[in-house]
TORGUMAR-533123 format. One record per residue: x, y, z of N, C-alpha, C in turn; residue in three letters. Coordinates in steps of 0.2 Angstrom, whole numbers, plus 5000, padded with zeros to 4 digits. Layout:
N
XYZXYZXYZALA...
This chain:
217
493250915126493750935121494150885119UNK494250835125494750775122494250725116UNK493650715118493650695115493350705107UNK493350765105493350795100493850805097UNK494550815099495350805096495350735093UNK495150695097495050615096494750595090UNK494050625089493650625085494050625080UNK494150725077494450745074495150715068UNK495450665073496250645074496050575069UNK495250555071495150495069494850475060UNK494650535061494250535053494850575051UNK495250625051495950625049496250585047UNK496450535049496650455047496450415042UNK495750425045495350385038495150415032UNK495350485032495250525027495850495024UNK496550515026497150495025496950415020UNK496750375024496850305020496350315015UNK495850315016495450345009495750375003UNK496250425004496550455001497050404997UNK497250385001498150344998497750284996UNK497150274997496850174993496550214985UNK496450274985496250314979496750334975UNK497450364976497750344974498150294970UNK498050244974498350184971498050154967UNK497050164967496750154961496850204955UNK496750264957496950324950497650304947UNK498150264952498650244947498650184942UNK498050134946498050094941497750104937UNK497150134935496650144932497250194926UNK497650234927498150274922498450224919UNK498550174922499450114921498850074914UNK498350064917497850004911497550054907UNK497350114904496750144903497250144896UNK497850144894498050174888498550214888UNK498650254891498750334891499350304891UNK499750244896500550234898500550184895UNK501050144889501150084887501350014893UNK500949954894501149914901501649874897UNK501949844901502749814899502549744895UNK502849714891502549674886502549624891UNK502149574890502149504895502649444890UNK503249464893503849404891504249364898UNK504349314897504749304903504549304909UNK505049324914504949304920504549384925UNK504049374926503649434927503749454938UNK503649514935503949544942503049544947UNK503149554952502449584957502349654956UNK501949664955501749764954501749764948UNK502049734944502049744936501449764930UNK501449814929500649824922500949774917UNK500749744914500949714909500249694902UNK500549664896500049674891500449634885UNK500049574882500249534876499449494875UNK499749474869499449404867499649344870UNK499249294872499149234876498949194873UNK499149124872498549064869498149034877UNK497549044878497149034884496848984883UNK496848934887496648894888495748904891UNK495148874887494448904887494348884896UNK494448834901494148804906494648844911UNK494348854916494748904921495248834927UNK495748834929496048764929495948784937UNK495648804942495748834948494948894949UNK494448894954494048924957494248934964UNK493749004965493748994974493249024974UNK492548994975491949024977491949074985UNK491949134987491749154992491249164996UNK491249155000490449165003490649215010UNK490049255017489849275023489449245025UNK489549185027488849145032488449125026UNK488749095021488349055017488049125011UNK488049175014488049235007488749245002UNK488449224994489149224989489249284987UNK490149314989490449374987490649374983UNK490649324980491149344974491549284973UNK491749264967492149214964492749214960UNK493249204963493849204959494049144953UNK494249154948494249104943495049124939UNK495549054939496149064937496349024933UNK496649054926496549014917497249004918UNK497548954914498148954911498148974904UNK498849034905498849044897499649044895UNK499749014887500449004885500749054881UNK501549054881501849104876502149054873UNK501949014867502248984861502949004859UNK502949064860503749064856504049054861UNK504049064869504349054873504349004879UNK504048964876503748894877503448914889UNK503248964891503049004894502449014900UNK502348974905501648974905501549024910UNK501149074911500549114917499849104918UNK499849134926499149104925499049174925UNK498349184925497849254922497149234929UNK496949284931496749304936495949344930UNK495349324929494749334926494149314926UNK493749344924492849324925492949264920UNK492149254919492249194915491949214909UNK491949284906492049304901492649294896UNK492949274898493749254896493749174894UNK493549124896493449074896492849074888UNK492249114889491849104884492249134877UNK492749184877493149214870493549174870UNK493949134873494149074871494249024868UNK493549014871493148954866493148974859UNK493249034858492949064848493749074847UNK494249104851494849114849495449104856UNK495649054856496149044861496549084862UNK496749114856497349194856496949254859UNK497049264865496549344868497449354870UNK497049424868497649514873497249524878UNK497849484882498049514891498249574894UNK497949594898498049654900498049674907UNK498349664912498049674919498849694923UNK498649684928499449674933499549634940UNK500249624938500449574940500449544951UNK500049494950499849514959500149444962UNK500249424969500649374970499949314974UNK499849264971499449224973499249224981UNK498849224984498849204992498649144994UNK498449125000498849045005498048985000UNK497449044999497048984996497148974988UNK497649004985497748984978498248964978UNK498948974981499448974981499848924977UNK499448854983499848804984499548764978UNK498848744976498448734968499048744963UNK498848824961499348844956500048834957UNK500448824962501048804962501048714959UNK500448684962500548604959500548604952UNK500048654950499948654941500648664940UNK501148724943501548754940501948684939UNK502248654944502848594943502548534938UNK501948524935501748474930501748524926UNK501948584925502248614916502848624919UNK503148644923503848624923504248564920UNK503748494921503848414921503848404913UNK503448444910503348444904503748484898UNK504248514900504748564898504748624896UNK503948664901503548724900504248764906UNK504248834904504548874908503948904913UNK504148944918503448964924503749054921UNK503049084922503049154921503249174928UNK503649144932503549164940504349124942UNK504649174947505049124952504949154958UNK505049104962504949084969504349114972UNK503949174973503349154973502849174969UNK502249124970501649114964501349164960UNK501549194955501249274951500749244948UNK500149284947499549304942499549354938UNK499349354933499249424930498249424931UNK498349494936497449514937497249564932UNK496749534927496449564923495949604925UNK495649584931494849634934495449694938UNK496149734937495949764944495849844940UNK495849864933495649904931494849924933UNK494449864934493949864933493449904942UNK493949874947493949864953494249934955UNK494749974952495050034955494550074952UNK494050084948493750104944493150114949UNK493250054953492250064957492650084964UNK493350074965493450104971493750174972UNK493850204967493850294965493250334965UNK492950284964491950314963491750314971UNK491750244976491750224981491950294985UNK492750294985492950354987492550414987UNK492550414982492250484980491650504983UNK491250464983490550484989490650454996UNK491150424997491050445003491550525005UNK492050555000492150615004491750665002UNK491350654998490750684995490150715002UNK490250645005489650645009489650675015UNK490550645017490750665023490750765023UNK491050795016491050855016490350875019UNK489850855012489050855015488850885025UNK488950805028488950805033489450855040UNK490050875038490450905041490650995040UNK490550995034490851035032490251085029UNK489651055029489051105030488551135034UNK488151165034487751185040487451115044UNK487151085040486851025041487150985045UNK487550975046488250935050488050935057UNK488051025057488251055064487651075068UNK486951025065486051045068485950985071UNK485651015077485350935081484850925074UNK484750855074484050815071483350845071UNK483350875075482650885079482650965076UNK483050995073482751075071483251075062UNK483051005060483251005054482651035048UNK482751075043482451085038482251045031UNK481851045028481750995025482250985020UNK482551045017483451025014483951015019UNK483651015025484150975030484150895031UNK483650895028483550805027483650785021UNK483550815019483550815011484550785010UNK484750825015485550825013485750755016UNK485550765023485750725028485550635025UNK484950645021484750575018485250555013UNK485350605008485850595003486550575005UNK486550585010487450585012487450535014UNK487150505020486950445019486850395016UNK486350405010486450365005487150335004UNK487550385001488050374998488450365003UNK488550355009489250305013488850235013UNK488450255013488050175011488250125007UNK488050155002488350144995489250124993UNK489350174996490350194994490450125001UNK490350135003490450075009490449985007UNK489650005004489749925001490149924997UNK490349944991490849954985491549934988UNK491649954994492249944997492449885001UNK491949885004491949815007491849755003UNK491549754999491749724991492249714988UNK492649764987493249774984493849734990UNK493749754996494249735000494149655001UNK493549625000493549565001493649514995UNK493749554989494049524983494849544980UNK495149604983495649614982496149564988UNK496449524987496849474990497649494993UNK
């Protein structure tokens, strides 16, 4: 019995955290999709902040972090400088290298993302950039510590809303069906039929996540 309260107490929780990382995605995915105007990108920019302008972007990314697992590559972080002319201005922009290619054909791109604080592998990099544009008589988009504006995390709360979603899809599947509650050994061929589906998708919802958590800094 204890250890069923436990069980119960446990996927409780991590339902709970599922829940509240789904939320924080459906809020960004509202803040970036349109539907709320994000705050124009002037000045000195806050942490958490949606924001949205025109930028002259610089085409070469001034900062990489390739990541890898034992030598398998997760994913790469690639960080641009872009300027506000009228405000003599600089931020950096957190983007694929899509950004750098539309550059090339127009240095003026509309920026879109929100505002996230650099971590211990970019930090100190982009802080060196920042004091040789301050040397220069450029303003920082930032004070005290290092901001980016993340342009992928629309992109990111979008695959972790899906993520979720099969894995509470699956978990219902699993728990909340006949299916759930059958030894293996006297399953039906729709009892497999489910139990493989469900499956699948924490499979799936799992990677998506693990993914995301390993690029979300």
């Amino acid at each position: 019995m204890k250890n069923k309260i436990t069980g119960i107490i446990s996927l409780a929780l991590i339902a709970i955290g599922l829940l509240c990382s789904s939320a924080l995605a459906i809020k960004n995915v509202i803040m970036l999709s349109g539907i709320i105007q994000p705050d124009p990108i002037e000045g000195v920019l806050q942490r958490g902040q949606y924001v949205e302008g025109d930028l002259y972007v610089h085409n070469t990314n001034i900062y990489r972090i390739d990541h890898s697992i034992n030598l398998i590559p997760t994913g790469t972080e690639r960080f641009y400088v872009a300027f506000d002319d009228e405000n003599d201005t600089v931020y950096y922009i957190r983007a694929n290298k899509k950004l750098a290619e539309k550059a090339s054909d127009n240095p003026m791109q509309h920026i879109k993302g929100k505002v996230a604080k650099a971590n211990s592998d970019s930090k100190q990099k982009l802080s060196e950039y920042g004091n040789n544009y301050v040397a220069e008589g450029y303003n920082l988009g930032y004070y005290g510590e290092v901001l980016f504006i993340d342009t992928q995390v629309f992109q990111r709360s979008l695959l972790n809303v899906g993520a979720i979603a099969l894995l509470l899809i699956a978990g219902a599947i699993l728990f909340l069906s006949p299916t759930g509650r059958k030894p293996a050994n006297t399953f039906t061929a729709v009892d497999h039929i489910l139990a493989g589906v469900s499956l699948a998708m924490i499979l799936i919802g799992g990677i998506i996540l693990f993914y995301i958590i390993l690029f979300v800094f």
